[in-house]
C-alpha positions in Angstrom: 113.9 128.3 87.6 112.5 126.9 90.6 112.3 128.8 93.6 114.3 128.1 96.9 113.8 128.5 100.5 115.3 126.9 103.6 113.0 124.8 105.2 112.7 122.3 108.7 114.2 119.4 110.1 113.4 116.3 108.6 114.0 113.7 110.9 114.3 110.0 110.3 112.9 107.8 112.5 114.6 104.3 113.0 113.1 101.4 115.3 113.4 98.0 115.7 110.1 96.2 114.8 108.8 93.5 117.5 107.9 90.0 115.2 104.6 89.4 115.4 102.2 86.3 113.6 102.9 86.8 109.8 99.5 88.2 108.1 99.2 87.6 104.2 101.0 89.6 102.1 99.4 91.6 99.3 100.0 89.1 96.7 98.7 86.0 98.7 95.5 88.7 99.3 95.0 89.2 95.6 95.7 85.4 94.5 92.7 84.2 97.4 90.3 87.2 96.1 90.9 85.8 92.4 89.9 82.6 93.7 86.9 83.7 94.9 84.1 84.1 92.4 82.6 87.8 92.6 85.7 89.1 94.7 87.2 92.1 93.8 91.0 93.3 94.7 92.5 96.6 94.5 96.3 97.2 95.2 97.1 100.8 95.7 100.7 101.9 95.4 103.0 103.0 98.3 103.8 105.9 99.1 107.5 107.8 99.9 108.9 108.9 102.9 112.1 109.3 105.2 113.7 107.2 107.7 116.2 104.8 108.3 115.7 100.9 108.0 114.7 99.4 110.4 113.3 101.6 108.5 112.8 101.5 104.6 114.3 102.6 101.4 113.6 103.8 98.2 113.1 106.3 95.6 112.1 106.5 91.6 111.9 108.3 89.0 110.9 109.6 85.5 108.5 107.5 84.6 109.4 107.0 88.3 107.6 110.0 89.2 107.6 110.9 92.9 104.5 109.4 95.2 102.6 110.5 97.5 103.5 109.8 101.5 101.8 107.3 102.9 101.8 107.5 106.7 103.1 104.3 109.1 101.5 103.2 112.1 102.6 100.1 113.6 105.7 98.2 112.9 106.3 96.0 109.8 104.9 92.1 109.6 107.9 89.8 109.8 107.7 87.5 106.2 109.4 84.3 105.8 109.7 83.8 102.2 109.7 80.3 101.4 105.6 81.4 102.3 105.4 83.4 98.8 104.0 82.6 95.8 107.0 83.9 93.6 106.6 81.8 90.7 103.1 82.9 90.3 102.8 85.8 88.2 99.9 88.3 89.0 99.9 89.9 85.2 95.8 90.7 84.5 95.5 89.6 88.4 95.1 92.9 90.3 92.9 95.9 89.7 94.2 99.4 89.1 92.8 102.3 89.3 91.3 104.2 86.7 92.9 106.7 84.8 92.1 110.5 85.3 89.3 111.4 83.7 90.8 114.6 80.7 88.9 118.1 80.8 87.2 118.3 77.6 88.6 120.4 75.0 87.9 124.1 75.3 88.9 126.1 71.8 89.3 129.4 70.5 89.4 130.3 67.1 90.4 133.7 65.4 88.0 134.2 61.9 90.5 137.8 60.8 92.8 138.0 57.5 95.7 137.6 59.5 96.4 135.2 62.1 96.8 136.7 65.4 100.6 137.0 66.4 100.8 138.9 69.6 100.5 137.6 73.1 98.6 140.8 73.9 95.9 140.4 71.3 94.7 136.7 72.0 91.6 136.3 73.7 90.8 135.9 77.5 92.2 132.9 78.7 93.5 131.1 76.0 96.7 129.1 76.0 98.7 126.6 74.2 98.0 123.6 75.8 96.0 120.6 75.0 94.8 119.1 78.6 92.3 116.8 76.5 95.0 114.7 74.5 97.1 112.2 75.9 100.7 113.8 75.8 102.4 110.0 74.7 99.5 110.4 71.7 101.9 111.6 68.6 99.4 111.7 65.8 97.0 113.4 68.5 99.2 115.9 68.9 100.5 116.7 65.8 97.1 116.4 64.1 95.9 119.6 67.0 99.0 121.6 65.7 98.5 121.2 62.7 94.3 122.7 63.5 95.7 125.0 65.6 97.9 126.8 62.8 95.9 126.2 59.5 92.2 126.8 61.4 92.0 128.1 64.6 95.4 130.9 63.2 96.1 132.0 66.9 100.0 132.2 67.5 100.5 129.5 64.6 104.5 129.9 64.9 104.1 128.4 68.3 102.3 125.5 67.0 105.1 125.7 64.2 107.9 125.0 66.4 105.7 122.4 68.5 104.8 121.0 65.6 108.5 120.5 64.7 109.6 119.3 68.0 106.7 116.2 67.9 107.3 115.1 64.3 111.4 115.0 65.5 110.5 112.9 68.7 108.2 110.7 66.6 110.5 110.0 64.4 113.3 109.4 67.0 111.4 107.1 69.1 110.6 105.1 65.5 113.8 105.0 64.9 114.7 103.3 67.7 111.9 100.8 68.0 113.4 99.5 64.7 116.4 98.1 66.8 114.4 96.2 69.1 111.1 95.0 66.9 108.2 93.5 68.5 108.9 95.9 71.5 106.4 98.6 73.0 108.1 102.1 73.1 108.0 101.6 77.0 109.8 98.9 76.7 112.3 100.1 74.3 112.7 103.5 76.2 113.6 101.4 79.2 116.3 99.2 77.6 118.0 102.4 77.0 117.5 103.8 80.3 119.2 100.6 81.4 122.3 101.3 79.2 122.8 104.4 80.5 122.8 102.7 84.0 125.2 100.4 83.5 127.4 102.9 82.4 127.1 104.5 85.2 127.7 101.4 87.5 130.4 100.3 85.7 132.0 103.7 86.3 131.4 103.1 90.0 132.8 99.7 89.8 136.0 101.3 88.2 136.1 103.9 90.5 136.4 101.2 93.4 132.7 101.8 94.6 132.2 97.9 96.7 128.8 96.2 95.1 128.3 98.3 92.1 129.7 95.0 89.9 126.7 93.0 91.1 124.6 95.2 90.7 125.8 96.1 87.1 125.3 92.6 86.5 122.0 92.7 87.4 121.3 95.3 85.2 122.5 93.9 82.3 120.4 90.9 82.9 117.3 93.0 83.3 118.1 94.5 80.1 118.9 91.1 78.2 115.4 90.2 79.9 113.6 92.8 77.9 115.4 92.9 74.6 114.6 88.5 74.8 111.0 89.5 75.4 111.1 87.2 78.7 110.4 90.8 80.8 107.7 93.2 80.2 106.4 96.7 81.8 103.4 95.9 84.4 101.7 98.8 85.9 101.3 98.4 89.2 104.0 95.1 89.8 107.7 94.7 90.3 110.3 91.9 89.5 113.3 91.3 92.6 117.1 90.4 91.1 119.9 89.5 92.9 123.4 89.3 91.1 121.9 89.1 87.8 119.0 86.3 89.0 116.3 87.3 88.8 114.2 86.0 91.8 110.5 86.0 91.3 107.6 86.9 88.8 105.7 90.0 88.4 103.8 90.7 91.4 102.5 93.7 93.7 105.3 95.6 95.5 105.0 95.2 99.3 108.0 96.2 101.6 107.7 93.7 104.0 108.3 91.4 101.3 111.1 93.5 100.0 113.1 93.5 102.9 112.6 90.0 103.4 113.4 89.1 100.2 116.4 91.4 100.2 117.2 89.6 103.3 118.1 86.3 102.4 119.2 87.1 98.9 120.8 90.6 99.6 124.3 89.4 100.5 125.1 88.3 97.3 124.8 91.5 96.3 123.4 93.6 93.3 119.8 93.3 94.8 117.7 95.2 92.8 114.0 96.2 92.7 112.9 96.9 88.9 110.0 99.1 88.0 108.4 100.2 91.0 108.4 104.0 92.5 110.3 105.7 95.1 110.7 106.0 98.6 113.1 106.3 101.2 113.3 105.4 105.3 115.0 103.2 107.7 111.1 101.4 109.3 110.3 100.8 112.5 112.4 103.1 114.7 111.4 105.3 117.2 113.5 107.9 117.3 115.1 109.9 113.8 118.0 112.3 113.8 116.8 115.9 112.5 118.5 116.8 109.2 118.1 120.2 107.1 116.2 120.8 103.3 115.8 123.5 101.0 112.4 124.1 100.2 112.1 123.8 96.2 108.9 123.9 94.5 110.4 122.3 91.3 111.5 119.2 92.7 109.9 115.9 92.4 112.3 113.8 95.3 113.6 114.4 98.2 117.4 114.0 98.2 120.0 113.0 100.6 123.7 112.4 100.2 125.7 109.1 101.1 127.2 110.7 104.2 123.7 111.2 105.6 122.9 107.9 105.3 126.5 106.8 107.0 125.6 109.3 109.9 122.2 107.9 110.4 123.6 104.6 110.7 125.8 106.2 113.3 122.6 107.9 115.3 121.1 104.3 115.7 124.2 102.5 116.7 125.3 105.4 119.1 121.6 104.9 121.0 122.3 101.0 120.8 118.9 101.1 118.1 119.4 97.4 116.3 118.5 98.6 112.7 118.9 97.3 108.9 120.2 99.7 106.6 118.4 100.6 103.4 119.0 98.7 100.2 119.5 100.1 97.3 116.3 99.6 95.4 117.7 101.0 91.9 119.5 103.2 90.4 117.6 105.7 87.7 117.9 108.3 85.2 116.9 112.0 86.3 116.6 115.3 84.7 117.9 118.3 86.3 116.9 121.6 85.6 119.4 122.5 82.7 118.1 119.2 80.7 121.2 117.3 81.9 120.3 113.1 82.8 122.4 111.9 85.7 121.9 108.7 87.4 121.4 108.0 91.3 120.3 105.5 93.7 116.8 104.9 95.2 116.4 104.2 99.0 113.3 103.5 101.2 113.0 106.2 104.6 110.6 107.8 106.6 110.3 111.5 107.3 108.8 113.4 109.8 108.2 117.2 110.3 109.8 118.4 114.0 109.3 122.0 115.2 112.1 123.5 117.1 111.9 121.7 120.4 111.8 117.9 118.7 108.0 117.7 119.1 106.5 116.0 115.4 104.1 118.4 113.4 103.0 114.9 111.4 103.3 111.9 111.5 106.0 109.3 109.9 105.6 109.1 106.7 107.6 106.3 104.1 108.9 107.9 100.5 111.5 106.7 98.1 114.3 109.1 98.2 117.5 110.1 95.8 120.4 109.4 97.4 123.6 111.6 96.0 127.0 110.8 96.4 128.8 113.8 98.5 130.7 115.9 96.6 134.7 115.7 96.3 136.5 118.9 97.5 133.5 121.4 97.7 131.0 122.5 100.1 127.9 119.9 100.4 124.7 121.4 98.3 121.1 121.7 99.9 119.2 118.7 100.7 116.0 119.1 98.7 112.5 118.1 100.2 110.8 117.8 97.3 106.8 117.9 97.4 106.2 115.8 100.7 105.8 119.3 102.8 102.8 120.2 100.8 100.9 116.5 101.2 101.4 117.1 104.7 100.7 120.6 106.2 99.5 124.3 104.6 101.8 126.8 103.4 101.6 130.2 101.8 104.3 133.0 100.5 104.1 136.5 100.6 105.2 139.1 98.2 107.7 140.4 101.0 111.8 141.5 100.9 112.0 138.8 102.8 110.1 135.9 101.2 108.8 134.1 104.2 107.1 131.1 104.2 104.0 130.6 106.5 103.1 126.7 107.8 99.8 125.9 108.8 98.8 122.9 110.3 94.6 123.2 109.6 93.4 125.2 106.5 91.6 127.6 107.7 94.2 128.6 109.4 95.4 130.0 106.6 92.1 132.0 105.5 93.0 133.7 108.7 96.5 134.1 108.2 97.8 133.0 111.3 100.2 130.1 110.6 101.9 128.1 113.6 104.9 129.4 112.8 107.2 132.0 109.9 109.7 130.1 108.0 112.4 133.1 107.0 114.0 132.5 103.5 117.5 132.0 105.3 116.5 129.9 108.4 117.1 126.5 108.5 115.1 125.3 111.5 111.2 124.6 110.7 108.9 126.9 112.9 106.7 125.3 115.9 
């Protein structure tokens, strides 16, 4: 169960940006350093944060997993797009970053008669997890159980059960495959992810939600895309649809070019951004409108609820703030807590952390966001702030009654133990 606690005012900032002489986009960057012999490119990912268009939108998911912030200075670079390359396709073009290097394997073995049963009697620091595999590596895995009861005989009804958990997954995932051959599990796993969207929309669409059919039409295109083989998972590069077309090859996500993109093509509806991760904000504003989180350590995404993003739209108007709403960017599958899958929209914000009196504690930061619909007939749940807090500023707990939470703005700060302000479990008002 993941722990709650009330925490501060996240505002969103929305601006209008001034244009200003367009600069080359990320892809037209990586296309010239290809064509330069000995150049090297490196696109690093986005990252999420809260704010209204003007400001951006976004958020993703599961194997969207949520991103880091990335802080915004400046105001966006005004694209026009008949400038983009998008029939190019920048598969094998861009360089990614290497993958974390895996602790080596540390073992224990247990040499009695009988295999050692009880927590209580293991040794000193052992535990049942295998850092040095690669979780997605079945016969990895199941060939370490399989050491771990027979050799090593320490708790070997945990690696029993394991054991019978990964040969059932295995199996499933083969199982599956067989419908689609030729297909890599990603793909496969993605197709069916996509299914369970379109249900979803097309619940929407029945429910008299306006612009869920396009977009359900442009997920079933995507997912005809895949099955045909004429779509493939890239990491590191997205594909943009609109109304079940799609509208360019695989190339680096930028969000200038997003919004421009989803400028000319977005009336048509069902614009859609697919594979790429989360974040959430309306760009280029300067002034947000503060709104309250729960603090819980178990989430991966921030969330907000529909009505937020109608009352944002309200803040800008009401201070005569010319701003573009947030597209939709997708809509993807999420786990709760009890092991339920529901479905929910991305969007593209900015955040910002204000201290009682309005004055910013950071800076504004863009993240892809889940955006909820409001419930019918019942109190509105907690917003949830997800991990961005902890990229930004220190905190600490205390084993009190109360459960306070300290913020920190410099680290040693916390050695010390004097934090800029005491976040009471019940507040909902971040301190100075």
């Amino acid at each position: 169960m993941s722990a709650k606690r009330k925490s501060s005012a996240l505002s969103t900032p929305a601006h209008s940006a001034p244009k200003r002489p367009r600069e080359q986009s990320v892809a037209e960057s990586i296309a010239e350093s290809i064509a330069e012999p000995g150049a090297e490119s490196v696109v690093e990912s986005g990252k999420e944060s809260l704010a209204e268009p003007g400001v951006e939108s976004g958020a993703e998911s599961s194997s969207e997993s949520a991103s880091e912030p990335v802080s915004q200075s400046g105001s966006e670079e005004e694209i026009d797009i008949d400038d983009l390359d998008l029939n190019v396709s920048y598969v094998g073009k861009i360089s990614l970053p290497s993958p974390p290097v895996r602790p080596k394997r540390k073992r224990w073995t247990h040499t009695g008669k009988k295999p050692i049963t009880l927590m209580e009697k293991v040794p000193r620091g052992w535990n049942d997890q295998e850092p040095d595999l690669d979780p997605e590596d079945f016969d990895a895995q199941i060939a370490r159980c399989k050491e771990r009861i027979t050799v090593d005989r320490i708790m070997p009804h945990v690696f029993k059960r394991k054991l019978d958990r990964l040969e059932k997954e295995k199996r499933r995932r083969a199982h599956l495959m067989g419908n689609y051959p030729g297909l890599s599990w990603n793909v496969v796993n993605r197709i069916i992810q996509l299914q369970g969207v379109a249900k979803h929309l097309e619940g929407r669409h029945q429910a008299g939600r306006e612009g869920e059919y396009e977009r359900f039409q442009t997920v079933l295109a995507i997912k005809k895309a895949y099955q045909e083989g004429d779509l493939d998972l890239h990491e590191g590069l997205v594909t943009y649809w609109s109304k079940g077309r799609r509208l360019c090859e695989p190339r680096p996500y930028e969000y200038a070019e997003m919004m421009a993109i989803n400028g000319r093509h977005g009336k048509e509806g069902g614009f859609w951004v697919e594979e790429m991760t989360i974040q959430v904000r309306y760009p280029g504003t300067t002034s947000g409108q503060g709104l309250i989180f729960a603090d819980d350590t178990g989430s991966d995404f921030m969330t907000l609820f529909d009505s937020d993003m109608a009352d944002l739209n309200s803040h800008y108007r009401n201070n005569g703030v010319n701003v573009v709403s947030p597209s939709k960017l997708r809509t993807i599958p999420v786990k709760t807590f009890s092991g339920n899958e529901e479905w929910h929209d991305i969007y593209e914000v900015e955040v910002a952390f204000a201290d009682p009196t309005g004055a910013l504690l950071t800076s504004w930061d863009r993240l892809k966001v889940l955006v909820l619909g409001d419930p019918i007939g019942g109190p509105t749940p907690d917003r949830v702030n997800g991990p961005w807090i902890r990229y930004k500023l220190h905190t600490s707990t205390a084993p009190t009654a109360r459960v306070d939470m300290g913020i920190f703005r410099i680290k040693s700060a916390l050695a010390q133990g004097t934090p800029v302000g005491v976040l009471p479990a019940w507040t909902r008002v971040m301190p100075p």
